[in-house]
C-alpha positions as CSV (number, residue, x, y, z in Angstrom):
1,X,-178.3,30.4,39.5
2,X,-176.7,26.5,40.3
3,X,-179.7,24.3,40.2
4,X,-180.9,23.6,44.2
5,X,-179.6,19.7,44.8
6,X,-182.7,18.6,47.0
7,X,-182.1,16.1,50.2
8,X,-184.7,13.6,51.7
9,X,-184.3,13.3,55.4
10,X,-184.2,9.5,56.7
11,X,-184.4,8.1,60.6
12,X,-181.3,6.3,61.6
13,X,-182.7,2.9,60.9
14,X,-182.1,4.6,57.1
15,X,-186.0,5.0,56.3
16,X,-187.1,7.8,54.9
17,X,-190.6,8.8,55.9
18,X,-191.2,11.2,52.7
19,X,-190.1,8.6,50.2
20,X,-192.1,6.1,51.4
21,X,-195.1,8.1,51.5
22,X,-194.1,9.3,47.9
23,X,-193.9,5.5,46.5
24,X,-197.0,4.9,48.2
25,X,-198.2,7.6,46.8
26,X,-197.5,6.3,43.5
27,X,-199.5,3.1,44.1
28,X,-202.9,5.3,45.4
29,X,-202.6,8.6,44.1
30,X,-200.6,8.7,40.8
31,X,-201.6,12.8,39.4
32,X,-200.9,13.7,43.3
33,X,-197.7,11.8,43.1
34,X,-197.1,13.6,40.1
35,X,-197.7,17.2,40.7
36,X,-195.8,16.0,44.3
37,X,-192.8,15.4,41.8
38,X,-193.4,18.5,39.4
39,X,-193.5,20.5,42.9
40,X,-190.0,19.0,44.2
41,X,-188.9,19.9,41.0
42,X,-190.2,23.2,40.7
43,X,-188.3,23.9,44.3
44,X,-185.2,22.5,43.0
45,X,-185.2,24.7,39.5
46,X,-186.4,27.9,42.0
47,X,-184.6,27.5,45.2
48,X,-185.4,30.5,47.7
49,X,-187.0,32.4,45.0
50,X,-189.7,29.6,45.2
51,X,-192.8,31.4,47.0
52,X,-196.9,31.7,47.4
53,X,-198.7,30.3,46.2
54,X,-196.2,27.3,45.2
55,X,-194.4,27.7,48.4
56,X,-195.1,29.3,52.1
57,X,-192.9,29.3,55.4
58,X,-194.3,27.8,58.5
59,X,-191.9,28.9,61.5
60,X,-188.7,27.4,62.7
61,X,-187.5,28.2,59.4
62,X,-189.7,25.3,57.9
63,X,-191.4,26.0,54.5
64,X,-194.1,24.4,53.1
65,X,-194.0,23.2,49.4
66,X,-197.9,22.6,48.2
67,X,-199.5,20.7,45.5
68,X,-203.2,20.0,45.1
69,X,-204.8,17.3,43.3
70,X,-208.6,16.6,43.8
71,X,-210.0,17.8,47.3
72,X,-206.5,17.1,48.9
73,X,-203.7,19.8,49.7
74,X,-200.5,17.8,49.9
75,X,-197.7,19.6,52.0
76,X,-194.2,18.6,52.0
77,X,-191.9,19.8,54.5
78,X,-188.4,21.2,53.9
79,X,-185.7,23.5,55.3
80,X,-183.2,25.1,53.6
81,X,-179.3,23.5,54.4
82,X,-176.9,25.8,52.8
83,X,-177.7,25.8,49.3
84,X,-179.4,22.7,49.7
85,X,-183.0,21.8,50.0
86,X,-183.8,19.5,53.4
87,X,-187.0,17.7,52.5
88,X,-188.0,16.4,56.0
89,X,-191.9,15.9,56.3
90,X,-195.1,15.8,54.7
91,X,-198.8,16.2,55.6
92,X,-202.4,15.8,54.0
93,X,-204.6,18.5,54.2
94,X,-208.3,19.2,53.7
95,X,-209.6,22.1,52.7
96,X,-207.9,25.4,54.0
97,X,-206.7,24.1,57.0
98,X,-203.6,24.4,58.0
99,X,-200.1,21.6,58.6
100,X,-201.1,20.3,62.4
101,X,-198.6,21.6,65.2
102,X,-197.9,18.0,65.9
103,X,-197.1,17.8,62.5
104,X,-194.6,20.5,62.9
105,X,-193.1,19.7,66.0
106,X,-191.9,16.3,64.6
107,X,-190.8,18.3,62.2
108,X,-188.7,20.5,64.0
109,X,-187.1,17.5,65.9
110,X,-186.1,15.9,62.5
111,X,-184.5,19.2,61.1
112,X,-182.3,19.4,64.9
113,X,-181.6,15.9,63.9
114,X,-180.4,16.0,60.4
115,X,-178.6,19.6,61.2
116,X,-176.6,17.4,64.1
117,X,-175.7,14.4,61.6
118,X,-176.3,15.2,57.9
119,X,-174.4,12.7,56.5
120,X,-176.5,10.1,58.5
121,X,-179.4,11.6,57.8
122,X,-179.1,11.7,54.2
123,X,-181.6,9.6,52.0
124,X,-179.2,8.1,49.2
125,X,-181.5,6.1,47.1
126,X,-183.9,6.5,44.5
127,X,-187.5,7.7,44.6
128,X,-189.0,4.9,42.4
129,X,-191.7,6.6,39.7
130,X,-191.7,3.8,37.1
C-alpha cells in the first residue's frame, strides 16, 4: 500500500492553524507534541485502515486522530482527499468528553474550503521539531 502523503490545511492569509498549535506545542508540551507526531505518522504509514482506538470518525466525513499524554486527549482533525490525508483541526480534550460541535463546525467550513481551493489551501512548509 503507497504510503498516505498527509496535508495541513492553512487560511488564505497562508497560516496554518494545526502547525502552529503543533510548534507551540513543542515549546509547552514536548511528549504531547511527540506522540502528536508519532500519531500523524502512524495515519500516514496506516491510511484508511487506521482505526479505534488510534483513530475514530466524527460526522461529515471528519475523523479524529487521538493521542494522550498526561490528563490531556489531544484530537487532530482530518479528512480524507483522495488518497491523501486533509489535516484540518485540532482540539484539547479532558477526560472522556467528546471534540465540541463548535469545534466541528469550523471544521466542516475549513474542509468546504480546502475541497473548493486545494491548492490554496495547501500548507507547504515545514513543521519545525528541532
Amino acid at each position: 500500500m503507497p504510503k498516505t502523503k498527509i496535508i495541513f490545511y492553512q487560511e488564505v492569509e497562508g497560516i496554518s492553524p494545526v502547525v502552529e498549535w503543533l510548534q507551540k506545542l513543542l515549546k509547552t508540551d514536548k511528549k504531547g507534541f511527540a506522540k502528536c507526531i508519532t500519531k500523524i505518522e502512524q495515519l500516514a504509514a496506516q491510511g484508511h485502515e487506521l482505526r479505534r482506538p488510534a483513530a475514530d470518525y466524527l460526522r461529515n466525513d471528519i475523523w479524529e486522530l487521538r493521542a494522550k499524554q498526561g490528563n490531556i486527549q489531544y484530537r487532530i482533525l482530518y479528512f480524507y482527499h483522495g488518497q491523501n490525508i486533509a489535516i484540518i483541526g485540532h482540539a484539547l480534550i479532558k477526560k472522556t468528553s467528546a471534540v465540541p460541535s463548535q469545534d466541528i463546525e469550523r471544521i466542516i467550513h475549513r474542509k468546504a474550503q480546502f475541497k473548493q481551493n486545494p491548492e490554496l489551501h495547501t500548507y507547504q512548509g515545514e513543521i519545525n521539531n528541532a
